[in-house]
C-alpha positions as CSV (number, residue, x, y, z in Angstrom):
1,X,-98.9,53.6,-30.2
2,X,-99.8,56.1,-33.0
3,X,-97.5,58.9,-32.1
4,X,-94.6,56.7,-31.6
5,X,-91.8,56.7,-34.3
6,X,-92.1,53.9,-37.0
7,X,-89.2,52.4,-36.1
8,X,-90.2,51.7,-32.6
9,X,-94.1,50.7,-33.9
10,X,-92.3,48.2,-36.7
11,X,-91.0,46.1,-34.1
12,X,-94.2,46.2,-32.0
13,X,-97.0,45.4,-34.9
14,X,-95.7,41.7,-34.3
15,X,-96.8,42.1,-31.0
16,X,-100.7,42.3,-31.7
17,X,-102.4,39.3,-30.9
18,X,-104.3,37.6,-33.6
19,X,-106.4,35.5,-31.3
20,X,-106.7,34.2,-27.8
21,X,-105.0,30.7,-27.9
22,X,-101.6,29.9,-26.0
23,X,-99.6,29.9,-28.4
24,X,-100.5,32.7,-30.1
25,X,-100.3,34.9,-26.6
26,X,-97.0,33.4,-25.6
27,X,-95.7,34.3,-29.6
28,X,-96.8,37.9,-28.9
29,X,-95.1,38.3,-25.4
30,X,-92.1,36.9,-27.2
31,X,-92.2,39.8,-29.7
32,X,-92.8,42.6,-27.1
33,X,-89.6,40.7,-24.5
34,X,-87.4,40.9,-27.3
35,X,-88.4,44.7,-27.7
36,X,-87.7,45.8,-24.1
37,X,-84.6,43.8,-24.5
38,X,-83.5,46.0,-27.6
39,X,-84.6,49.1,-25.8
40,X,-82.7,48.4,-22.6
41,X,-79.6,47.8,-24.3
42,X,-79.7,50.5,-26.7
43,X,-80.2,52.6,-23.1
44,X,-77.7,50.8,-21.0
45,X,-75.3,47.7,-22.4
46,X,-74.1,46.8,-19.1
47,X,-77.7,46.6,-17.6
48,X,-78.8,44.4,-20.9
49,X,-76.1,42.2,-20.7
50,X,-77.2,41.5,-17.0
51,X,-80.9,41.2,-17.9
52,X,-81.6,39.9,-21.4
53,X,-80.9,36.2,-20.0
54,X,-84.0,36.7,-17.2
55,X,-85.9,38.7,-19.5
56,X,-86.0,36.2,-22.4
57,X,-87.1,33.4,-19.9
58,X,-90.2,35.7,-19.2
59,X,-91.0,34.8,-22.8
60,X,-90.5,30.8,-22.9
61,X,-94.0,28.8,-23.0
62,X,-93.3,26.8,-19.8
63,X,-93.4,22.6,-20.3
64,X,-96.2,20.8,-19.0
């Protein structure tokens, strides 16, 4: 992560996990989703408006 630009690490520092409970992990997954979601459509709009939708389910804690 060091020799990436700031701007990309800014968004990611959200992404460290503080500690190892559900929550916390399922918070932090959230964080780096809605970073590759960014990324894909600053690289391709038409591909992120297909994805985004599956991608952000990746990051929903699941009921139990």
């Amino acid at each position: 992560m060091d020799q990436l630009p700031e701007s990309i690490t800014r968004q990611l520092l959200g992404s460290l996990v503080r500690e190892l409970y559900p929550d916390e992990l399922w918070r932090a997954l959230g964080v780096v989703v809605q970073s590759l979601v960014t990324e894909v459509n600053g690289a391709d709009s038409q591909l992120g408006m297909r994805v985004s939708a599956e991608l952000a389910e990746l990051s929903v804690k699941p009921l139990r």
